[in-house]
C-alpha positions as MATLAB code, in Angstrom:
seq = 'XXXXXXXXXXXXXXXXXXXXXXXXXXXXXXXXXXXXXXXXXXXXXXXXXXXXXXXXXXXXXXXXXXXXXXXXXXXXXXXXXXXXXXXXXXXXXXXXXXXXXXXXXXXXXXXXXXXXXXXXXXXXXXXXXXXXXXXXXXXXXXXXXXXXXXXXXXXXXXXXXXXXXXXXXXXXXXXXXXXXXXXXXXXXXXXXXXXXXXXXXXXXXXXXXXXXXXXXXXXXXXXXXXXXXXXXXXXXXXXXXXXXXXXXXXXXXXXXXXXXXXXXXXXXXXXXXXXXXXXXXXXXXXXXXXXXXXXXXXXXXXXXXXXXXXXXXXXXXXXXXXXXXXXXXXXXXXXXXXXXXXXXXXXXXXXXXXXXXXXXXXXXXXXXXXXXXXXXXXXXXXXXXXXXXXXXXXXXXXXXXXXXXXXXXXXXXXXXXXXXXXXXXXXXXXXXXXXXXXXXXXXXXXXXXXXXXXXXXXXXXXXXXXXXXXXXXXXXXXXXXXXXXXXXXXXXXXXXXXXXXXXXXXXXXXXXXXXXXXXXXXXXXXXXXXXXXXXXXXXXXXXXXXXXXXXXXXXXXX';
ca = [
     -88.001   32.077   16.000;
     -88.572   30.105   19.350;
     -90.662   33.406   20.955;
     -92.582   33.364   17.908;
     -92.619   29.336   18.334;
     -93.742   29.649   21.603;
     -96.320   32.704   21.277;
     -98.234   31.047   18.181;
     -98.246   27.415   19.630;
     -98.707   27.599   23.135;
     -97.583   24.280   25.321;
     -94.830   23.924   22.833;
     -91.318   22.928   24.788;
     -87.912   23.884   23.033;
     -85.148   21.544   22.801;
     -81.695   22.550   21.272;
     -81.767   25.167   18.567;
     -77.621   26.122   17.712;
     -76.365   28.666   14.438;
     -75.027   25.676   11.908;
     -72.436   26.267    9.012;
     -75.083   26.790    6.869;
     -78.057   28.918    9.100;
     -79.498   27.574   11.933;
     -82.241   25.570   13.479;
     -84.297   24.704   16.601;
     -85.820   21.775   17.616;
     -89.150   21.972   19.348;
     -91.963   19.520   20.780;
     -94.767   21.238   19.416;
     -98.773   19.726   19.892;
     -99.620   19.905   16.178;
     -97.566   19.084   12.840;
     -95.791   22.260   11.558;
     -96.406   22.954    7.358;
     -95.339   25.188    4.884;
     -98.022   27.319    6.115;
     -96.956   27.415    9.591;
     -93.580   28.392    8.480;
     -95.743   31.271    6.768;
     -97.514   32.122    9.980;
     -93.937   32.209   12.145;
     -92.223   34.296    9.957;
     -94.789   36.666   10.592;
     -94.429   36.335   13.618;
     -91.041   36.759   13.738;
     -91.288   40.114   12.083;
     -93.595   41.431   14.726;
     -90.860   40.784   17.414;
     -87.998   42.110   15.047;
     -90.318   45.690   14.565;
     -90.644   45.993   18.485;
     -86.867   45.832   18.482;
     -86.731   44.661   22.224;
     -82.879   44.189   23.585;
     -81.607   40.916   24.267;
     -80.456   41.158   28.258;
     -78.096   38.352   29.182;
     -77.721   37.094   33.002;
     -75.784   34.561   35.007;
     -78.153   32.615   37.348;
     -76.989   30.044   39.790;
     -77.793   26.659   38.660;
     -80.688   25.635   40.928;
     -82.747   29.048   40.276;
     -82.135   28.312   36.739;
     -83.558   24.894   36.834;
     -86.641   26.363   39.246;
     -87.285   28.781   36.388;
     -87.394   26.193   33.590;
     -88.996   23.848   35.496;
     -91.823   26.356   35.617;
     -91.902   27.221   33.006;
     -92.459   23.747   31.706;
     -89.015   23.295   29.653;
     -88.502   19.747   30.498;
     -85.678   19.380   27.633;
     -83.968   22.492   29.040;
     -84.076   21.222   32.491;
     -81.575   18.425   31.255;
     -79.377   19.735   29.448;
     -79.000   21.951   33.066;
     -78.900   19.304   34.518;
     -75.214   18.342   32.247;
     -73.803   21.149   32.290;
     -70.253   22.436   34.524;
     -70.454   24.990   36.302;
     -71.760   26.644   39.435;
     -73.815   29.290   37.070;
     -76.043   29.403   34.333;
     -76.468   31.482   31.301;
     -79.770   32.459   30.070;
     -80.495   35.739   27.742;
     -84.523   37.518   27.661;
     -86.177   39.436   25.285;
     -89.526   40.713   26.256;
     -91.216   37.998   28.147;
     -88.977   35.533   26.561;
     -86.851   33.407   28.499;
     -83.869   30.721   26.668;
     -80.620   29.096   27.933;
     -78.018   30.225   25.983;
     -74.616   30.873   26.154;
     -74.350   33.710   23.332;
     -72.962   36.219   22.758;
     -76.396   37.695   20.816;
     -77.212   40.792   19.076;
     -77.850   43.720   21.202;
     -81.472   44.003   20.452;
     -84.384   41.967   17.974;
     -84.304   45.249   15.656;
     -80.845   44.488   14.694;
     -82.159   41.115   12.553;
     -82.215   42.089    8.917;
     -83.547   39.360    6.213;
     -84.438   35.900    7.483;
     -86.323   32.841    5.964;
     -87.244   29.780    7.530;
     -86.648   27.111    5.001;
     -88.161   23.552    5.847;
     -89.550   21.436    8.952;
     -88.292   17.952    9.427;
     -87.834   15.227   12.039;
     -85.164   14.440   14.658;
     -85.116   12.691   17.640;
     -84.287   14.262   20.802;
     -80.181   13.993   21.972;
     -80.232   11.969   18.111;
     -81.208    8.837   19.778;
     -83.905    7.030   17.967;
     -85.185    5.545   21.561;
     -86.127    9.129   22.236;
     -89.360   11.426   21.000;
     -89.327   12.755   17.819;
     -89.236   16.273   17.352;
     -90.134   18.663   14.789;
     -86.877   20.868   13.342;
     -87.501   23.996   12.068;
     -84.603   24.690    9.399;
     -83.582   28.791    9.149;
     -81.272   31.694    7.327;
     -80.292   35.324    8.499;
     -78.633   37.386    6.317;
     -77.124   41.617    7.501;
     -78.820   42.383    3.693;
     -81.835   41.343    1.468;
     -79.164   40.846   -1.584;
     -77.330   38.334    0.803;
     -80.586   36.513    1.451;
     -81.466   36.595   -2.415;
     -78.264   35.211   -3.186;
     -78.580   32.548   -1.188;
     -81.746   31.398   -1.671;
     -80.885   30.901   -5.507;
     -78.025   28.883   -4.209;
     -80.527   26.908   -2.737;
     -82.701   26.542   -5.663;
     -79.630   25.646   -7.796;
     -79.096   22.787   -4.891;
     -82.216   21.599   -5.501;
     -82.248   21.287   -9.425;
     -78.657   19.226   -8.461;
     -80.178   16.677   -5.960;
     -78.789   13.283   -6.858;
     -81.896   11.716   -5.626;
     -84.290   13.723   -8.033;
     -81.431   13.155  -11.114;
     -81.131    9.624   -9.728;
     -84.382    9.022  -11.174;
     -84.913   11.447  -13.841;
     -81.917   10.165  -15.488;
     -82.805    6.452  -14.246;
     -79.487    5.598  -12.934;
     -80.493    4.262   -9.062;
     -83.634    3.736   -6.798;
     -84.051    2.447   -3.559;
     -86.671    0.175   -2.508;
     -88.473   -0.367    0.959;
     -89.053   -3.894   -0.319;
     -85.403   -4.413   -0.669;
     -85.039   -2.425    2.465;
     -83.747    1.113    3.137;
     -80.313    2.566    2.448;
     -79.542   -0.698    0.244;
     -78.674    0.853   -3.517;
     -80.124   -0.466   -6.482;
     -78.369    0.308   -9.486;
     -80.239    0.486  -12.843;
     -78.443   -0.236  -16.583;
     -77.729    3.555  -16.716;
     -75.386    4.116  -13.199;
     -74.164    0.741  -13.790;
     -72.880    1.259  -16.718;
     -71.171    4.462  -15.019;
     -69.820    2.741  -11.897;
     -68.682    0.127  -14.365;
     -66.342    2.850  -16.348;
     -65.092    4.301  -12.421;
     -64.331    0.674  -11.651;
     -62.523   -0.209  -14.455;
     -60.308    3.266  -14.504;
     -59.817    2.428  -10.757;
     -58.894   -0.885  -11.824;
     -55.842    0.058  -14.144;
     -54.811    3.142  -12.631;
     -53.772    0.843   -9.016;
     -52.013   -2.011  -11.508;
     -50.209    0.750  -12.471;
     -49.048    1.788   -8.758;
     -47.906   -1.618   -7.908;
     -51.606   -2.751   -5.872;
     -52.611   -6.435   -5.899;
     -56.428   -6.873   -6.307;
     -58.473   -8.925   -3.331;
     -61.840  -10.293   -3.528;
     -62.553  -10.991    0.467;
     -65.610  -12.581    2.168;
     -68.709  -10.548    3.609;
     -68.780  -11.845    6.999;
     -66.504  -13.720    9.276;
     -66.633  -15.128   12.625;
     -67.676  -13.294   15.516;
     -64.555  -13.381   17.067;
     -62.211  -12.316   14.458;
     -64.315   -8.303   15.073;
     -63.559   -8.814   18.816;
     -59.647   -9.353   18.527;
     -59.073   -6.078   15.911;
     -61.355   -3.807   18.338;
     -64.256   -3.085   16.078;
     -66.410   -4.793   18.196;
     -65.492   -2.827   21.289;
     -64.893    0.167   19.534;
     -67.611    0.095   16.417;
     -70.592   -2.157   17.973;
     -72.950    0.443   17.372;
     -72.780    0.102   13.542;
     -72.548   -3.038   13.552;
     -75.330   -5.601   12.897;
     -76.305   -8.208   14.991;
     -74.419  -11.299   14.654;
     -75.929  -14.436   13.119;
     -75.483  -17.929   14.440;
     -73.970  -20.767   11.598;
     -73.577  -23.841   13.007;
     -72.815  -23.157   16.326;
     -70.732  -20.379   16.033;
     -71.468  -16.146   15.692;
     -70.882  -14.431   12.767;
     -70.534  -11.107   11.601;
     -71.407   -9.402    8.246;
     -68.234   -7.303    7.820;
     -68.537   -3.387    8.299;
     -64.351   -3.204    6.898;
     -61.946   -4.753    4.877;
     -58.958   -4.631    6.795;
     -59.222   -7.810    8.762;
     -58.897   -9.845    5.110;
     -56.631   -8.036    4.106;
     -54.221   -8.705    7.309;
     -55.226  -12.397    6.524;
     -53.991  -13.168    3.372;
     -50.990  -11.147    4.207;
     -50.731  -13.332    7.173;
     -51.048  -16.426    4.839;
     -47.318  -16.976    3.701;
     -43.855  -16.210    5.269;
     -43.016  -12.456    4.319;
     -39.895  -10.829    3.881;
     -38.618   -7.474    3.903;
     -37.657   -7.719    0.303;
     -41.673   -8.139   -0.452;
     -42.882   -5.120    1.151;
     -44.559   -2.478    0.865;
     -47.350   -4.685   -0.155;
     -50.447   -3.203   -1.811;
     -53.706   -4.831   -1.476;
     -56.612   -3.031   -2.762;
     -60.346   -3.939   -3.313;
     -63.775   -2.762   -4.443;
     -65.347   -4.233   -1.251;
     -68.415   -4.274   -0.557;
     -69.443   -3.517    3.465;
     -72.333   -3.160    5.627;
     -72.854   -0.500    8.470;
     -75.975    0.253   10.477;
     -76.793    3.650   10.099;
     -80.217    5.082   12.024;
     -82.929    5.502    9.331;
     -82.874    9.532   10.450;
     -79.500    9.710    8.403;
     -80.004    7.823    5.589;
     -79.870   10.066    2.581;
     -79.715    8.466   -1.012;
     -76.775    7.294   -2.332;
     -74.687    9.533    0.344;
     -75.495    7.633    3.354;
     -76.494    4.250    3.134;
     -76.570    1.154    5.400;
     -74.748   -1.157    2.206;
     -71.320    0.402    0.042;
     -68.273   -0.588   -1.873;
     -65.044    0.783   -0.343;
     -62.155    1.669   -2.739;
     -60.375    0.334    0.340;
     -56.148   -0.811    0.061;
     -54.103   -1.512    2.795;
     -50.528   -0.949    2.586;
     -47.713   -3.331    4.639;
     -44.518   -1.533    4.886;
     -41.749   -0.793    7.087;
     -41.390    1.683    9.413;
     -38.440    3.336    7.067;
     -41.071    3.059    4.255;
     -43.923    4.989    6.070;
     -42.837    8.409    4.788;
     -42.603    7.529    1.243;
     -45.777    5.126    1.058;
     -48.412    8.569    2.606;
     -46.721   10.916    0.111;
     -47.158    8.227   -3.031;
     -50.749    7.639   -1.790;
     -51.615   11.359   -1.027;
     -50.123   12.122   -4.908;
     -52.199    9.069   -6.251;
     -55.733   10.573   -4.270;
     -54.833   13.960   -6.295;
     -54.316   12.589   -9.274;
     -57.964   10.361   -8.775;
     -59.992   13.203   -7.761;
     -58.912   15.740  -10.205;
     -59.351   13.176  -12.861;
     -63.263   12.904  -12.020;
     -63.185   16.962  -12.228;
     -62.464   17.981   -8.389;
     -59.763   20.589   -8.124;
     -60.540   22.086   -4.986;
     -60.549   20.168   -1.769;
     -59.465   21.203    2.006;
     -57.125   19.118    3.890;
     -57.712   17.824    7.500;
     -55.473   16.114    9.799;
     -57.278   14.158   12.446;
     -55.469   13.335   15.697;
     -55.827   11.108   18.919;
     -59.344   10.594   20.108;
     -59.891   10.657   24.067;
     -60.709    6.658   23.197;
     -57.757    4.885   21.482;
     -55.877    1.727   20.881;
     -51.849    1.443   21.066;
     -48.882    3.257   22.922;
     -48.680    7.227   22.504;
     -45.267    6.694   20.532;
     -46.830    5.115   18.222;
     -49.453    7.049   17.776;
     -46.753   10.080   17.707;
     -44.728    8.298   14.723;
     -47.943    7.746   12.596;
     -49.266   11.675   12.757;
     -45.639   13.007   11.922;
     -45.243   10.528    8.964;
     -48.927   12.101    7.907;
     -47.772   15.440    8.878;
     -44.354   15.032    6.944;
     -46.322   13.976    3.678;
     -48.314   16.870    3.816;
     -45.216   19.634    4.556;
     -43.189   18.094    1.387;
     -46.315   18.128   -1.283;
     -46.953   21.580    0.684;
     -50.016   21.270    0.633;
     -52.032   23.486    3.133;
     -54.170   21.710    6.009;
     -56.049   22.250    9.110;
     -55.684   20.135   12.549;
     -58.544   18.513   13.602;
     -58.284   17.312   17.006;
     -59.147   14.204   18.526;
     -61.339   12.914   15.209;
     -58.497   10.204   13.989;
     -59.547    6.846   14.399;
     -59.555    4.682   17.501;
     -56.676    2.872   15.781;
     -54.795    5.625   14.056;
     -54.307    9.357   13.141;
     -55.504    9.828    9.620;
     -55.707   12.644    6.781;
     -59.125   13.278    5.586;
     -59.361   15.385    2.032;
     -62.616   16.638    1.522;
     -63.209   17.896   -1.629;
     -65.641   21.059   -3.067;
     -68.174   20.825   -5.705;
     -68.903   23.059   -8.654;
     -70.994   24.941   -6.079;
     -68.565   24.994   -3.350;
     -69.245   22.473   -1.090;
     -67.217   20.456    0.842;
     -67.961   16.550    0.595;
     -65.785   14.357    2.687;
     -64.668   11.349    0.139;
     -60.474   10.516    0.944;
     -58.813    8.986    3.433;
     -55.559    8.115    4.677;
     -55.047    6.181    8.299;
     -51.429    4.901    9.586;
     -52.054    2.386   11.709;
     -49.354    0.514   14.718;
     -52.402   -0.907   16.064;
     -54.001   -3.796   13.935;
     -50.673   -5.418   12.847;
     -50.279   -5.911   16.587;
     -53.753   -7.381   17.593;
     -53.858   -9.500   14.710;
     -50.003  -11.069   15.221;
     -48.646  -10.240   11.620;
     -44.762  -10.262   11.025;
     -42.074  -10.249    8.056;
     -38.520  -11.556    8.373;
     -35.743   -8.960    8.226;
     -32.608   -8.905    6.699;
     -31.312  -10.001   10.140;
     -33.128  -13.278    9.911;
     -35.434  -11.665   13.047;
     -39.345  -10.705   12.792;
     -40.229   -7.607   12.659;
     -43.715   -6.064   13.186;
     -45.297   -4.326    9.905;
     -46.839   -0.706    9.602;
     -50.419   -0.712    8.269;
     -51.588    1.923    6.213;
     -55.315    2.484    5.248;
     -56.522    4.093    2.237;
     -59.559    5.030    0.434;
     -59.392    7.575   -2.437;
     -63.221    7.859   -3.164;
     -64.457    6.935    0.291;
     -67.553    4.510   -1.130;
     -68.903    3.913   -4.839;
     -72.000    5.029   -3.757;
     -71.206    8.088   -2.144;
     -68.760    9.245   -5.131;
     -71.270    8.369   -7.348;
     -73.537   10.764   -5.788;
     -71.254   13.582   -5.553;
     -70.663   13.532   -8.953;
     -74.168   13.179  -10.189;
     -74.941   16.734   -7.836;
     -71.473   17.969   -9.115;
     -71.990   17.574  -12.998;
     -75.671   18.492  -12.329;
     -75.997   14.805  -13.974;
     -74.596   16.324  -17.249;
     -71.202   13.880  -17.153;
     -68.479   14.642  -19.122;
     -68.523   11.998  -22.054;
     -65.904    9.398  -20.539;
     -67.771    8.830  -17.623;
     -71.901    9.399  -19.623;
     -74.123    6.000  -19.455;
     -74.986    7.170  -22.580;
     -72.116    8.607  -24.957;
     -73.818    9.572  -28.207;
     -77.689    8.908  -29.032;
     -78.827    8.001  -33.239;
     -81.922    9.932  -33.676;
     -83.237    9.470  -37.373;
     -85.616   11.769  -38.102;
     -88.584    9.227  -40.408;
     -88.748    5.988  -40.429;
     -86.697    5.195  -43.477;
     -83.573    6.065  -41.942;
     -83.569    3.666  -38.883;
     -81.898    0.892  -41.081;
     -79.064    3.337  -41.484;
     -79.072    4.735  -37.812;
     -78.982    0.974  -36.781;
     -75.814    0.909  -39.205;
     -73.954    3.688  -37.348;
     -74.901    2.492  -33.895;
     -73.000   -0.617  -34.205;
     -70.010    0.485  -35.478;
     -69.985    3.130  -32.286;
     -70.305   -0.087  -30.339;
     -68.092   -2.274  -32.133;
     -65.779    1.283  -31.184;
     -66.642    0.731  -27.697;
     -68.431    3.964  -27.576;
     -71.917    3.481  -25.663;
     -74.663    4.685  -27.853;
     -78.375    3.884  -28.331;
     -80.788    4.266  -31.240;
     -83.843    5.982  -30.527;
     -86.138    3.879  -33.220;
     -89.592    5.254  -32.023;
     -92.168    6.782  -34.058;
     -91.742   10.367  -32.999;
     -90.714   13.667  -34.417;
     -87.384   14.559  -34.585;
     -87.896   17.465  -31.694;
     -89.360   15.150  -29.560;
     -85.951   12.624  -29.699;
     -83.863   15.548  -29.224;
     -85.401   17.142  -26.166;
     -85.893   13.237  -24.691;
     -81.649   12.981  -25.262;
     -81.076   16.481  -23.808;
     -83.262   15.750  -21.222;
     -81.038   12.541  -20.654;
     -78.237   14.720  -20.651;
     -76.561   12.792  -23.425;
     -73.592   14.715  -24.583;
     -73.735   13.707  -27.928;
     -76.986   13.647  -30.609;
     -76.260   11.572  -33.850;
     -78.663   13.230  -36.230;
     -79.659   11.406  -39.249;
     -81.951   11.945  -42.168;
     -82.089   11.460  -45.993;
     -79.042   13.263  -46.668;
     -76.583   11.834  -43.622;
     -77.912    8.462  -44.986;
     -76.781    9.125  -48.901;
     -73.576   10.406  -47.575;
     -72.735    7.715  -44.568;
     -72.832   10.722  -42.877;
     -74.276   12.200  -39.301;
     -75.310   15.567  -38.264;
     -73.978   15.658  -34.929;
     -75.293   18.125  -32.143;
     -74.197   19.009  -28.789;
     -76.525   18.363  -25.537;
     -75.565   22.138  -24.755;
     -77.432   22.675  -27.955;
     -74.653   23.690  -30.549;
     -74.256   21.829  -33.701;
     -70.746   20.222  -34.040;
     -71.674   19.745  -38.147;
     -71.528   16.513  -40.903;
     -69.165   14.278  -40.473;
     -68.527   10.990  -41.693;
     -68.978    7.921  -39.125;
     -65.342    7.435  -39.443;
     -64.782   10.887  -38.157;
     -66.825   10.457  -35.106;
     -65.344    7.838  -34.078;
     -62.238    9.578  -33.798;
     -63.586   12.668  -32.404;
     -65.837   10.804  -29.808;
     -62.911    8.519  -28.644;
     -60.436   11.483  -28.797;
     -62.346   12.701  -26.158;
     -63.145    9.953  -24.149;
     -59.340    9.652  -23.879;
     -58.414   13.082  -22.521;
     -61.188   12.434  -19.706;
     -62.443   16.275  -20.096;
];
């Protein structure tokens, strides 16, 4: 793709172009904006240089006659990344005329590509860094068969229909606004009244595991960020502080510094731990506006954050009751397959290595006795703590990171918490962090590309919709619709002047699970003809009968 690049566009300089999980991509500083039609024009391209089935010929040059030969060549971005790299020798690989750095391995020749199809163009600054020139990315597949590609590419389009952003406002549950400013969420009546039901199960599932609820501040002094580390350690997403009388504050990017503080408010014993504090809390992050992405990266989102005060005795028993409780959460929402990570020391890190070395085995322990499989991943725990990361797959196999467990020696330390022991004597607490959905926003949006926006009916914005099919039956639809509210079942009454096909396909549009149909016989009988989004007709039954069916299911949560 970069010969053909380079051939079709001459002057054009190539950055960084690495295979991906997912295809691959190149970035290139190109004179002109690339379009669909360029794409067009370079996969043509492409296929010239695949039918002349030239070999790829790999040699090792010594680093300053590779960075003569890019530097004639005119590859300023190549020149350095040379220029960073170990090593006494250089790796570059040819094909015709065409010259890259590359490390390989490659095919042995351009005749051994099979099906391809460059996908999209977007934007991304060079090295990531917003203070560098944009680039142009040119998004790719390559597939050993034409069935493979096929496949795929339906996968794609299947991705597509799934976007939260495009259900987001199809189904009017969430917009964003430059006016508000970007990556800030606004929910409308619809997703609120979803997050609302996900609150409110969160709510009385963590009474039930012995959590305290917090409501905490969202800022705090300046100073507070630069005694827990976040400051040294987290600047970069950080905002700038604000001055209040005098002194710097901070709009919060976590919830554990509150947390520590009220437990830090009265004398604690031994006998009162573990100690659960949880909270819906809200937190603020500054992400570059190159990775915002709806509701899945944002700049404002509410943490299902707890933190856990325990013992060191009571580490091993506090991960494996909070690993069991992130099960039992995700597979309620409809997520039964997830992969398991456990993140170690990064080469930047707070606290002694024994402590770190206590923290991963308690992890490591949990995860042996549930035995539940997991991969190491090296050097990605936190600068204050190892931590296990469960990410889980959708109903198209994809892997979204949401849970998160972090033991932590570290921030008990800095911040000078203690409990009393049964030996009269003060003893340091363990800290352990928690977040079973990750953010409300991001959950939100994994479920809305999950379900396709078709919810199962505990968790719709919309449970049932009253469609009456004339005008003379609205009294009676109005009838029905309050006693599904007085019920607490959310319904609406579709009361406008429109044919009954038009109400239906508006509610299966909506995605409404349930249809309420109602006409001159359902109003004689105090009855409803009830149909199914999926298009099946569930029958008459009495209002009385709905009821109970509806809430029958809304209690199994399927």
């Amino acid at each position: 793709m970069a010969h053909a690049v380079k051939e079709l566009y001459p002057g054009t300089r190539l950055a960084i172009g690495p295979a991906i999980a997912d295809g691959f991509y190149y970035d290139v500083d190109c004179n002109r904006s690339l379009t669909e039609d360029d794409l067009q024009r370079i996969e043509k391209k492409m296929e010239e240089i695949i039918r002349a089935d030239r070999p790829f010929v790999r040699r090792e040059l010594p680093r300053a006659e590779a960075l003569k030969l890019f530097q004639q060549l005119g590859e300023t971005y190549k020149v350095e990344l040379i220029n960073e790299l170990d090593g006494e020798t250089v790796t570059v690989y040819e094909e015709g005329d065409f010259v890259d750095l590359c490390r390989g391995p490659h095919l042995k020749s351009t005749g051994e590509v099979r099906a391809f199809k460059l996908l999209s163009v977007a934007g991304a600054y060079w090295r990531g860094d917003e203070r560098n020139k944009m680039l142009q990315r040119i998004y790719g597949v390559s597939f050993p068969t034409e069935e493979a590609l096929r496949k795929h590419l339906e996968f794609l389009e299947e991705v597509k229909k799934r976007d939260h952003r495009r259900l987001g406002k199809e189904l009017d549950l969430f917009s964003l606004s430059d006016d508000i400013g970007a990556g800030l969420v606004l929910w409308h009546p619809r997703g609120a009244a979803v997050r609302r039901v996900i609150e409110s199960f969160w709510l009385d599932e963590h009474y039930k595991a012995g959590y305290e609820i917090l409501y905490t501040p969202h800022m705090a002094k300046l100073g507070l960020w630069e005694t827990t580390g976040h400051l040294d350690f987290y600047r970069e997403n950080m905002y700038s502080p604000m001055e209040v009388e005098g002194t710097d504050y901070e709009i919060k990017p976590m919830n554990c510094p509150f947390h520590v503080s009220v437990f830090k408010s009265s004398l604690r014993s031994y006998r009162n731990l573990p100690l659960r504090y949880a909270e819906l809390g809200t937190v603020y992050r500054y992400e570059r506006s190159g990775v915002l992405h709806g509701l899945l990266r944002v700049r404002g989102f509410t943490q299902d954050d707890a933190h856990i005060f325990c013992t060191e005795e009571q580490i091993d028993n506090e991960v494996l009751k909070v690993l069991e409780f992130t099960i039992f959460i995700l597979r309620t929402f409809g997520f039964t397959d997830y992969d398991i990570y456990l993140s170690t020391r990064p080469d930047k890190y707070v606290g002694t290595d024994e402590g770190w070395e206590k923290a991963t085995n308690a992890l490591r322990k949990a995860l042996h006795h549930r035995g539940l499989r997991h991969e190491i991943d090296p050097g990605e725990g936190v600068f204050y703590g190892p931590k296990i990361d469960i990410k889980v797959r959708d109903s198209l196999g994809r892997q979204w990171q949401c849970s998160t467990i972090q033991v932590d020696f570290n921030l008990p330390e800095r911040l000078d918490i203690s409990y009393r022991g049964p030996d009269s004597r003060d003893y340091r607490p363990i800290m352990i962090h928690r977040a079973l959905m990750g953010s409300l926003e991001r959950f939100f949006g994994v479920l809305i590309e999950h379900y396709s926006g078709a919810f199962p009916l505990w968790l719709s914005p919309v449970q049932a919709s009253i469609l009456p099919i004339a005008e003379r039956h609205i009294e009676y639809g109005r009838i029905v619709l309050n006693s599904l509210k007085e019920s607490g079942i959310r319904a609406d009454l579709d009361d406008a002047n429109e044919k009954i096909g038009y109400k239906i396909r508006k509610a299966t549009m909506l995605k409404t699970p349930y249809m309420c149909i109602i006409g001159d016989r359902e109003s004689a009988n105090n009855t409803v003809n009830l149909r199914k989004r999926t298009g099946e007709n569930a029958g008459e039954m009495s209002i009385e009968k709905l009821i109970s069916f509806l809430k029958e299911e809304i209690k199994n949560r399927r």
